[in-house]
C-alpha angles and dihedrals in degrees: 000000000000085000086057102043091040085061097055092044098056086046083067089053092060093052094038084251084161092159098039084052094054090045094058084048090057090042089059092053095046088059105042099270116141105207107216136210095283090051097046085053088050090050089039096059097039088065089044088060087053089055081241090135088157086056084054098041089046098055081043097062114019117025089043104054085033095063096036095259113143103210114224135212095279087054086052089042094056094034079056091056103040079057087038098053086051096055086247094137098156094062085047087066094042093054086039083053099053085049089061096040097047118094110250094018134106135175113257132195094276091054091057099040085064094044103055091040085061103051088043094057084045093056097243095134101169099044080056090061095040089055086046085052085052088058089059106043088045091054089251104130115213107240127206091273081053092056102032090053091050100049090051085060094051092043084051090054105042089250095135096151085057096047093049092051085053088056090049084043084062091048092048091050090051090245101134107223119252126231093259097051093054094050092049083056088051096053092054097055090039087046087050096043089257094148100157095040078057098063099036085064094046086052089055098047079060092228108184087223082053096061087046093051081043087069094053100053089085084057105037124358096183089054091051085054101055097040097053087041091059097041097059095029102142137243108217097238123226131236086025082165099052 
């Protein structure tokens, strides 16, 4: 049955089984069986694991509508990501856009946090505040991911006043910055020279080495300056997006 099928379906996602994926779409079919929204998005972001963001779009925009099935926000979602994943950011506003556009449907978390993943990775650094801005304004709160996210892409593209007012913008939200957000701010003021700015961040993430290089400062301030800087020197994360 479609549960059944459905199941299978989202288990080729896990693995990137984008044909298989598509195969089981077409059995369904063969023996009666009308997939519905939840199995196209399993089937979407299977292919989006695979980078075939065509395959996605495809399922998006033309399966769908051709066999009655009104996609919902987690399709687009996927859809988003498979385009995402491809560095194909101008079809993920596109697809962000018809969300938006498209009676009974809203952009959730999960929309933006693409959205913004993909103009930043693009280098579009103020389109990615002023989606952030958007967030805000639509009731949708940015969440660490959000911000995270967000501050990778200014750190990326020398942008480290930016990446520190993001930081700020956490506080303000009452979203207490993680550890890896404060070391990619870091990195963007290290990486522009920003000491200072640096170690002004390490102090506020209260890091107990923090408070020791602090004492030294009377005595060497360039030694201050190396030693906080390698101790919170950051590692870039992976799967900033997920």
């Amino acid at each position: 049955n479609v549960i059944t099928y459905s199941a299978a379906i989202s288990a080729c996602e896990k693995g990137a089984r984008w044909e298989h994926a598509l195969s089981l779409l077409s059995d369904m079919r063969t023996k009666g069986i009308e997939p519905n929204a939840i199995t196209y998005g399993a089937a979407i972001s299977a292919c989006g694991k695979a980078r075939e963001w065509r395959k996605a779009l495809e399922l998006l925009r033309e399966v769908m509508p051709r066999r009655q099935v009104e996609p919902n926000v987690i399709c687009y979602n996927a859809a988003m990501t498979a385009c995402k994943n491809a560095g194909q950011w101008e079809k993920v506003l596109e697809l962000f856009a018809e969300i938006q556009d498209k009676p009974g449907l809203e952009p959730t978390l999960v929309s933006y946090n693409v959205a913004v993943a993909a103009v930043g990775q693009a280098g579009d650094i103020d389109r990615m505040v002023t989606l952030i801005a958007d967030m805000k304004a639509n009731d949708v709160s940015p969440d660490t991911v959000t911000y995270r996210t967000a501050i990778f892409a200014a750190m990326n593209n020398k942008r480290w006043r930016r990446a520190t007012a993001l930081v700020d913008d956490m506080t303000d939200a009452g979203l207490p910055p993680d550890r890896i957000s404060y070391k990619l701010a870091i990195q963007a003021c290290e990486d522009a020279g920003q000491y200072d700015t640096a170690i002004e961040l390490a102090n506020a993430r209260d890091a107990p080495s923090t408070r020791t290089n602090s004492r030294v400062a009377h005595q060497d301030p360039e030694k201050r300056r190396r030693l906080d800087l390698e101790q919170h020197r950051p590692h870039r994360p992976n799967g900033l997006t997920d």
